[in-house]
C-alpha positions in Angstrom: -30.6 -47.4 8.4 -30.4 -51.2 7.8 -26.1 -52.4 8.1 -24.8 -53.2 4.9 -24.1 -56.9 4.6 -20.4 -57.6 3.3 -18.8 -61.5 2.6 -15.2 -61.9 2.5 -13.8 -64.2 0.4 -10.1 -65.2 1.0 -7.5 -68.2 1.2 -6.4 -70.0 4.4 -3.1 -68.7 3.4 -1.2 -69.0 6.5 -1.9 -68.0 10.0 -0.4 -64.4 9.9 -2.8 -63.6 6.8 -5.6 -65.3 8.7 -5.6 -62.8 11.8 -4.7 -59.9 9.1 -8.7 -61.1 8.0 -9.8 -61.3 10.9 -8.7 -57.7 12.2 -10.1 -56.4 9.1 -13.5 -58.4 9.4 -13.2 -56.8 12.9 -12.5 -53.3 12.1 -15.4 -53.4 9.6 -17.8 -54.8 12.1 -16.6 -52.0 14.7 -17.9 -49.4 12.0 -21.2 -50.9 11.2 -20.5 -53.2 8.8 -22.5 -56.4 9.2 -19.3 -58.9 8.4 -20.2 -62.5 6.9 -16.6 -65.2 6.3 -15.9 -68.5 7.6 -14.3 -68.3 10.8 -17.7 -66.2 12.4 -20.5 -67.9 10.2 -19.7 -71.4 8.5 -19.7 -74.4 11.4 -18.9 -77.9 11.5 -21.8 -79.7 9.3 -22.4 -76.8 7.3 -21.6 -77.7 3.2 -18.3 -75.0 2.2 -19.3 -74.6 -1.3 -23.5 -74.1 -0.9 -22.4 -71.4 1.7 -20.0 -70.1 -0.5 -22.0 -70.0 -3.7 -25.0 -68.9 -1.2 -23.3 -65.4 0.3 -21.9 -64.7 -3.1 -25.8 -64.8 -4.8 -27.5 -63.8 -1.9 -29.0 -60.6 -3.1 -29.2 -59.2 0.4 -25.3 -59.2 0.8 -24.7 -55.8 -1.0 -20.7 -56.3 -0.9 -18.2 -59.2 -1.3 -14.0 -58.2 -0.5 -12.2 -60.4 -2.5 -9.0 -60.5 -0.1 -6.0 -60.7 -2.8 -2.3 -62.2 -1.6 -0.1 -64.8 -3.5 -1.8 -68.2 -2.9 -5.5 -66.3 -3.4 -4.5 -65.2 -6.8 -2.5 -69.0 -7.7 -5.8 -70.6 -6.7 -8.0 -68.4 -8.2 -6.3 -68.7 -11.5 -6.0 -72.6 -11.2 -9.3 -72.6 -9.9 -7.7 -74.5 -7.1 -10.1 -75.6 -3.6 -12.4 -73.3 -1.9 -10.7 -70.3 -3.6 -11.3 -71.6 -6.8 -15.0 -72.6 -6.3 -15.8 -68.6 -5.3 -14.0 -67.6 -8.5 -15.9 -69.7 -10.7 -18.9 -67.8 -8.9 -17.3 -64.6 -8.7 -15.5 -64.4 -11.8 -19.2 -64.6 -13.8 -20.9 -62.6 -11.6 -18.2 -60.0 -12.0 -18.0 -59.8 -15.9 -21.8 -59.6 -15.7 -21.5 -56.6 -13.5 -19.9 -54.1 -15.2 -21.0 -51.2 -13.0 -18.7 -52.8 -10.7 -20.9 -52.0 -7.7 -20.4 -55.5 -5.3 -17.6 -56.7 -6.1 -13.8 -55.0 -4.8 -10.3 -56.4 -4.5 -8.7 -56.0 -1.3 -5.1 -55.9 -1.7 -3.3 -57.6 1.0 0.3 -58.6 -0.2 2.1 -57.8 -3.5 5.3 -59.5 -5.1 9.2 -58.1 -5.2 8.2 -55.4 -7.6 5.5 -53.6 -5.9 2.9 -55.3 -8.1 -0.4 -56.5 -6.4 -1.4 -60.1 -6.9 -4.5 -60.5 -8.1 -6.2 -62.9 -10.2 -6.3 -63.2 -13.6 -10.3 -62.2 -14.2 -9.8 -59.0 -11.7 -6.0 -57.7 -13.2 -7.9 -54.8 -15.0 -10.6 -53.6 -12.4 -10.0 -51.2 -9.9 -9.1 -52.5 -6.4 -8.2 -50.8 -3.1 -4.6 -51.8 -1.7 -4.2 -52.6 2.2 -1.2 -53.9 2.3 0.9 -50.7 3.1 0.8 -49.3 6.4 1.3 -46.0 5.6 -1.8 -45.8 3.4 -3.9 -48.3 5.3 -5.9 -45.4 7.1 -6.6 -43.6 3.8 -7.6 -47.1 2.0 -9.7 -48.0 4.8 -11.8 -45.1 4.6 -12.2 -46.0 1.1 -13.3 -49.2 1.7 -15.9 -48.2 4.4 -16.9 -45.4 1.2 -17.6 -48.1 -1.0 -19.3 -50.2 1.1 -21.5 -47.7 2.0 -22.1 -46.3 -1.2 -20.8 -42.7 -0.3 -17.7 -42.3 -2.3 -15.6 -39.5 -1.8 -16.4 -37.1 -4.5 -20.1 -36.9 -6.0 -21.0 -35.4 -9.2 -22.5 -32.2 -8.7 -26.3 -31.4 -9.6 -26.2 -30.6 -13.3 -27.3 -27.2 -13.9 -29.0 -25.4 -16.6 -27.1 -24.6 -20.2 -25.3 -21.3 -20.1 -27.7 -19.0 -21.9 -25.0 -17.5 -24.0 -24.0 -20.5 -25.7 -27.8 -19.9 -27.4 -29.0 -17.0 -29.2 -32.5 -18.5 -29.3 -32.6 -19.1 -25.6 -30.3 -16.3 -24.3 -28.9 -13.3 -25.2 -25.2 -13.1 -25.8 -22.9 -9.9 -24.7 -19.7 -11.0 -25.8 -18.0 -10.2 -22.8 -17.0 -13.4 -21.5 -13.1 -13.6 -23.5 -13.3 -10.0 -22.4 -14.3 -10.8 -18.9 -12.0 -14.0 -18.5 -8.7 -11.5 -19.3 -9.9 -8.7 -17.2 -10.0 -10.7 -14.4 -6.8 -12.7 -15.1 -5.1 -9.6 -15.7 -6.4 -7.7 -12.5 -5.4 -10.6 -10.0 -2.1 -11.1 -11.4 -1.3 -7.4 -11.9 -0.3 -7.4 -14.9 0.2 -4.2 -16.7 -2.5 -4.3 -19.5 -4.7 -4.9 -16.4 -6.3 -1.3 -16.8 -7.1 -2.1 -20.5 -8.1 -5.4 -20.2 -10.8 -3.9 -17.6 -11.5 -0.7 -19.6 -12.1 -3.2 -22.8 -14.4 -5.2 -20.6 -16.8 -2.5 -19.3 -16.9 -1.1 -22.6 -18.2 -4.1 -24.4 -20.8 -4.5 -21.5 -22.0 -1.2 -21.6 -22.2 -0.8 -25.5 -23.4 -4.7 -26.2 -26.6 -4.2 -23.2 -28.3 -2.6 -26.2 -29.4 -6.3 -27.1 -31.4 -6.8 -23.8 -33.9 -3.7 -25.3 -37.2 -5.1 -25.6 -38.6 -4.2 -29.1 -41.1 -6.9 -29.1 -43.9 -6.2 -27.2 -46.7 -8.3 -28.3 -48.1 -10.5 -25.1 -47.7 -9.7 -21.6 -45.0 -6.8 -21.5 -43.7 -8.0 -17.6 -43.2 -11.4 -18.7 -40.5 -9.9 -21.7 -39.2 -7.8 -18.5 -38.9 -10.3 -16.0 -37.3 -13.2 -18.7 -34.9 -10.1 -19.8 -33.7 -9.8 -16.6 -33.3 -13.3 -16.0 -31.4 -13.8 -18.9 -29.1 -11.1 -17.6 -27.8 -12.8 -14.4 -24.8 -14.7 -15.9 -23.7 -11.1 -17.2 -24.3 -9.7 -13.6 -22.2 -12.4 -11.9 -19.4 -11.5 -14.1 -19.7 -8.1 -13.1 -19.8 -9.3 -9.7 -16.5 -10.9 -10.7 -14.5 -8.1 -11.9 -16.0 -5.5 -8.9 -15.0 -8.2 -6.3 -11.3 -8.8 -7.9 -10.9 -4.6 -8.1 -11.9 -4.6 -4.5 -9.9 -7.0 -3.6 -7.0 -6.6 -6.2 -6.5 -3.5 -7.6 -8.4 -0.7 -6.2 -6.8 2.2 -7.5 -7.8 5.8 -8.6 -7.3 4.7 -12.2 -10.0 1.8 -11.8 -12.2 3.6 -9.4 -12.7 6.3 -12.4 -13.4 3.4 -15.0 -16.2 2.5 -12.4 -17.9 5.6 -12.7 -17.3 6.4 -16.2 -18.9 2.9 -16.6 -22.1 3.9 -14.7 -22.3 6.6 -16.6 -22.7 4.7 -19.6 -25.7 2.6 -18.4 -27.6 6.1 -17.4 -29.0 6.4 -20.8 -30.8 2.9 -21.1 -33.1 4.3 -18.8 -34.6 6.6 -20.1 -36.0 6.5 -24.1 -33.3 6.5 -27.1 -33.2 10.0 -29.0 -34.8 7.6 -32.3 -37.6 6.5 -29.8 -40.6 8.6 -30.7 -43.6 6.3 -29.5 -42.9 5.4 -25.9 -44.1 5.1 -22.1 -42.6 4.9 -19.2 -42.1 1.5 -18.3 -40.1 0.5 -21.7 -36.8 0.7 -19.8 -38.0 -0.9 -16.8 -35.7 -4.1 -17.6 -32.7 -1.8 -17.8 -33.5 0.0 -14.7 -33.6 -3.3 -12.9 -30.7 -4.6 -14.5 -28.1 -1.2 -13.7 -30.3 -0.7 -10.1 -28.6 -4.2 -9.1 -25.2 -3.6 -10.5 -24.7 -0.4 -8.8 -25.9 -2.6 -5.7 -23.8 -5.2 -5.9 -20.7 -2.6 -6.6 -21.4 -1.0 -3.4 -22.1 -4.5 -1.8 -18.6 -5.8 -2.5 -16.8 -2.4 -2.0 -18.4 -2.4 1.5 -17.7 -6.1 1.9 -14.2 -5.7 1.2 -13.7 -2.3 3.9 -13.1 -0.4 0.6 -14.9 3.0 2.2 -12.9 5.5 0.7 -13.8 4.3 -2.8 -17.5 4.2 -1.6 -17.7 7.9 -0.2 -16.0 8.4 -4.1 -19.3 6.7 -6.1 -21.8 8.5 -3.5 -20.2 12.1 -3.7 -19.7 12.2 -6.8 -22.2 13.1 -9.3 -22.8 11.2 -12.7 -22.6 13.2 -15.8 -25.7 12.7 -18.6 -25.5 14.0 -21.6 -28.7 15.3 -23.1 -31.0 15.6 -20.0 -31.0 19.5 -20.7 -32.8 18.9 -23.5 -35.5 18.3 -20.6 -34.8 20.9 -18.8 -32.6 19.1 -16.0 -29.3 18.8 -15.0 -26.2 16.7 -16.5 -24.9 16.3 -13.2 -27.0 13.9 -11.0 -27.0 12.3 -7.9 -26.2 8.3 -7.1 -30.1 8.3 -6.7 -30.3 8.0 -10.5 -29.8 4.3 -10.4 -32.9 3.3 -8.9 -36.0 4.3 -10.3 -39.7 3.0 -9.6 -40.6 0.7 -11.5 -44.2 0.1 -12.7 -43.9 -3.5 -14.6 -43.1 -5.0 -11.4 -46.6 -3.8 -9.9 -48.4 -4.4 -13.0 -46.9 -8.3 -12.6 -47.8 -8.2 -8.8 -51.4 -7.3 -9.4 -51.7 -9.3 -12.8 -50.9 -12.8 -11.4 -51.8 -12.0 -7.5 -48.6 -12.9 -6.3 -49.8 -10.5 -3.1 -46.0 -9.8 -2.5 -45.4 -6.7 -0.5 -42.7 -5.9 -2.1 -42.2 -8.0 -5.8 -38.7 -5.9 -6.5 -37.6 -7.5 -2.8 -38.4 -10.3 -4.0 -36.4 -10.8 -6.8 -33.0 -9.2 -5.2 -33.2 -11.7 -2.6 -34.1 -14.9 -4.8 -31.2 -13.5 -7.6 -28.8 -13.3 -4.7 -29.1 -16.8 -4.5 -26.9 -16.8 -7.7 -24.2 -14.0 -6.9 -22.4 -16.1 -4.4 -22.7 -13.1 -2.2 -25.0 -13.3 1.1 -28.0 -11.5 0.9 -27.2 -9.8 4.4 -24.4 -7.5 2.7 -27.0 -6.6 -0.2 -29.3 -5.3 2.7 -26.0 -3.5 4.6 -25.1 -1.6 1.2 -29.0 -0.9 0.6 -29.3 0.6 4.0 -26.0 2.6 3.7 -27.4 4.0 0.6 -30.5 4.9 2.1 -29.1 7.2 5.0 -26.4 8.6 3.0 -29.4 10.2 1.0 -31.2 10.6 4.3 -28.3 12.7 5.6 -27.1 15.1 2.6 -30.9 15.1 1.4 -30.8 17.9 -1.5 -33.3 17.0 -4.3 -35.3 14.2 -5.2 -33.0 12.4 -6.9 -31.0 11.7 -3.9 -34.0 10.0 -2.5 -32.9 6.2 -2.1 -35.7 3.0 -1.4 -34.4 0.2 0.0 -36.1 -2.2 -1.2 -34.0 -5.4 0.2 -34.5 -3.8 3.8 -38.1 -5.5 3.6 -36.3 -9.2 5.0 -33.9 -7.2 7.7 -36.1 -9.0 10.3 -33.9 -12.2 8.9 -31.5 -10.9 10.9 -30.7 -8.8 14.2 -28.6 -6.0 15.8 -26.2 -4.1 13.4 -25.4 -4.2 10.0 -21.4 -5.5 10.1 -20.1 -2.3 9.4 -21.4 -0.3 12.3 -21.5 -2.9 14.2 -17.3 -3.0 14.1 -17.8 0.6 14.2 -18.4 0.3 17.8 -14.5 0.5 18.0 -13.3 4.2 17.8 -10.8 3.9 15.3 -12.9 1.6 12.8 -15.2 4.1 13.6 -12.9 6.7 12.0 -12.0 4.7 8.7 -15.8 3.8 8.5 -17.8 7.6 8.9 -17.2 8.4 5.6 -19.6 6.2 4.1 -22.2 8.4 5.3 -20.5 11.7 5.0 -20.2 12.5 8.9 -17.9 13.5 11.3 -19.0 11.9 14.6 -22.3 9.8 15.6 -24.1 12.8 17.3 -24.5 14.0 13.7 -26.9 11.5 13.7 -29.3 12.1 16.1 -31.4 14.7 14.7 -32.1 12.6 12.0 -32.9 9.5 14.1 -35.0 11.8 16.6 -37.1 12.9 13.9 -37.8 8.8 12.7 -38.4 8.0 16.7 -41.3 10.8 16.8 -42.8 10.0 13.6 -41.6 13.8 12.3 -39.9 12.2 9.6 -41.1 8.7 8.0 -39.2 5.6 7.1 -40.2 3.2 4.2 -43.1 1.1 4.9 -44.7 -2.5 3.5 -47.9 -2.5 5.3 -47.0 -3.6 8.7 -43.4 -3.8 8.2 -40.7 -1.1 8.5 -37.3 -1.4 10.1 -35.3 0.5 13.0 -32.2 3.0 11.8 -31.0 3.1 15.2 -30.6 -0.5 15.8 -29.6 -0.9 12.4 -26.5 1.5 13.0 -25.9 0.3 16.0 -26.2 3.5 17.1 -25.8 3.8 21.1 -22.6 1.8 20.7 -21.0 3.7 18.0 -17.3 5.1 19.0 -17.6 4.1 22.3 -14.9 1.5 22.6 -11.0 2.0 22.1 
């Protein structure tokens, strides 16, 4: 990187002020500031004013430090000597520049009132004030900012318009008031805090209705894949209200408004009692959409050593009103919320994205957006995934893990068993997968080691339970 060229332009004030130049000339030198004044470049012979005039034009000097004290500023305003030759320069190229990019006062003395002096043409412009000694570190580092171009604070990458400030480009819930007090209300305990939630889920769960895809002329997975796009600013306020119960307010009374709220979403899965025309991949958005909430709850509730209230959402079962009508049970399984999903092959296939696993895909790149690491999405899908294992009972307690596909990104134990080498984090930590003690998991993880039993599988790729639990270390330490 090529040293940024910087003139100083000053008054032979007296000889104190002098060496105060000079030790700041010097200072800027020691940090990689090419320095150009006087004392260093103008000799005997050389013509003042064409040097002058010269490092003030000179397009390859990015920086001139106007040094401000008393006799600077009288000068400058009288347009007195040397001084007053630079400001007639100056003073025109500054009023010409209005970005303000190459031109800074350096305050180096004010008067009996605290007041800096500076000239006439500069009194409105922004300057950076040297001349206390309690502030001189700060205001150095400033100056070494600006004349480096890397100020302090950047603005940040502008990002795409909210899509529920547009009903042509988004789709709008009408949760976010809703969402705003909830939250509000939750970390500041205040007692309409359960309402505020239950008024939030509600909304959510009723207003989803509008992400149902009537409109299926052109490519069905494209209106699937934008819907569930268009849902992420919803998810991450869900993500918002899970993470401050978890951390907050995790009480019995919440908990249950958790899993009357999954509850609720159950239904958009399957077709409307008024739907008489319809196939199976319909609901696929919706399946997506609740699929990764119920993730992300179980995520954060993990994340935040909330186990109790996990064993709570696993155990159990969600009530569905209707499904006898099909001959099945109201009461169902946690398996519920993930379902196969045939759009997302379809989409595979049709644009030859030769993903192994397309549904992967997406959790990972959406996880992007949570603000949550994709590592704890993969923990809480692989805690899922034994729990079934273990209490295996019907088919609907089956659970895919689809994020698992990427656990090669990283290696050993998931977190939680990890820390449950420890005996008594061990103890608080069993219950997420219903045991008692780690040998009540080697049957199970005998039967993956001789191929009796089989794990999930994309082509080539498959992933270890054992090492993934940590297993030989679990409960072993005190």
């Amino acid at each position: 990187m090529e040293k940024p060229k910087l003139f100083i332009s000053y008054s032979w004030s007296n000889t104190t002020h002098e060496q105060w130049v000079i030790d700041l000339a010097t200072a800027l030198t020691e940090n990689g500031v090419h320095v150009i004044f006087d004392k260093w470049d103008l000799r005997e012979g050389h013509n003042a004013v064409d040097f002058m005039e010269k490092m003030v034009k000179d397009p390859k000097i990015t920086k001139v430090a106007i040094i401000c004290d008393e006799v600077y500023a009288l000068k400058a305003d009288g347009r007195a000597g040397g001084v007053g030759t630079e400001t007639e320069i100056i003073s025109q190229k500054v009023y010409e520049n209005q970005e303000q990019e190459k031109f800074v006062a350096i305050i180096s003395e004010k008067d009996d009132q605290g007041k800096p002096f500076l000239p006439i043409y500069y009194s409105s412009r922004i300057y950076i004030d040297l001349s206390e000694p309690d502030n001189y570190s700060d205001n150095f580092e400033r100056l070494l900012r600006w004349v480096y171009d890397k100020p302090l604070y950047n603005r940040p990458e502008i990002g795409k318009r909210p899509m529920f400030l547009d009903e042509s480009e988004g789709i709008s819930l009408g949760t976010t008031a809703a969402f705003k007090r909830a939250v509000s209300a939750i970390k500041d305990s205040k007692p309409f805090a359960s309402g505020a939630l239950d008024e939030y889920l509600t909304i959510l769960a009723i207003n989803l209705e509008k992400f149902r895809i009537t409109n299926k002329d052109g490519e069905f997975d494209d209106q699937v894949f934008e819907s569930i796009e268009k849902f992420i600013p919803y998810r991450n306020e869900a993500i918002s209200v899970f993470t401050s119960i978890a951390q907050y307010c995790p009480t019995e009374d919440n908990i249950l408004k958790l899993h009357r709220f999954l509850e609720s979403l159950i239904p958009y899965m399957d077709r409307p009692e008024h739907v008489k025309q319809w196939v199976k991949w319909d609901f696929d958005n919706f399946k997506f959409i609740i699929h990764e909430l119920f993730l992300y709850l179980v995520t954060i509730l993990l994340k935040h050593e909330r186990f109790m209230i996990v064993n709570h959402l696993l155990t159990q079962q969600y009530f569905v009103a209707g499904r006898s009508d099909y001959g099945l049970d109201n009461m169902v399984s946690y398996g519920i919320f993930q379902n196969y999903l045939e759009t997302i092959k379809h989409r595979n296939d049709r644009l030859k994205l030769n993903k192994l696993s397309l549904h992967a895909d997406l959790l990972s790149q959406r996880s992007k957006q949570s603000g949550i690491d994709f590592r704890y999405l993969m923990q809480a899908d692989f805690v899922l995934f034994m729990r079934a294992q273990i209490h295996q009972s019907d088919f609907e307690s089956l659970w895919f893990p689809h994020t698992l596909l990427y656990v090669e990104r990283f290696h050993g134990a998931f977190e939680v068993f990890a820390r449950s080498s420890s005996k008594t984090y061990f103890d608080k930590a069993k219950i997420i997968l219903g045991i008692d003690s780690p040998s009540d998991l080697k049957e199970l993880l005998e039967a993956y080691r001789t191929g009796s039993k089989s794990l999930p599988q994309w082509v080539f790729e498959s992933f270890s339970p054992s090492v993934l639990l940590g297993f030989e270390k679990l409960a072993t330490k005190a």
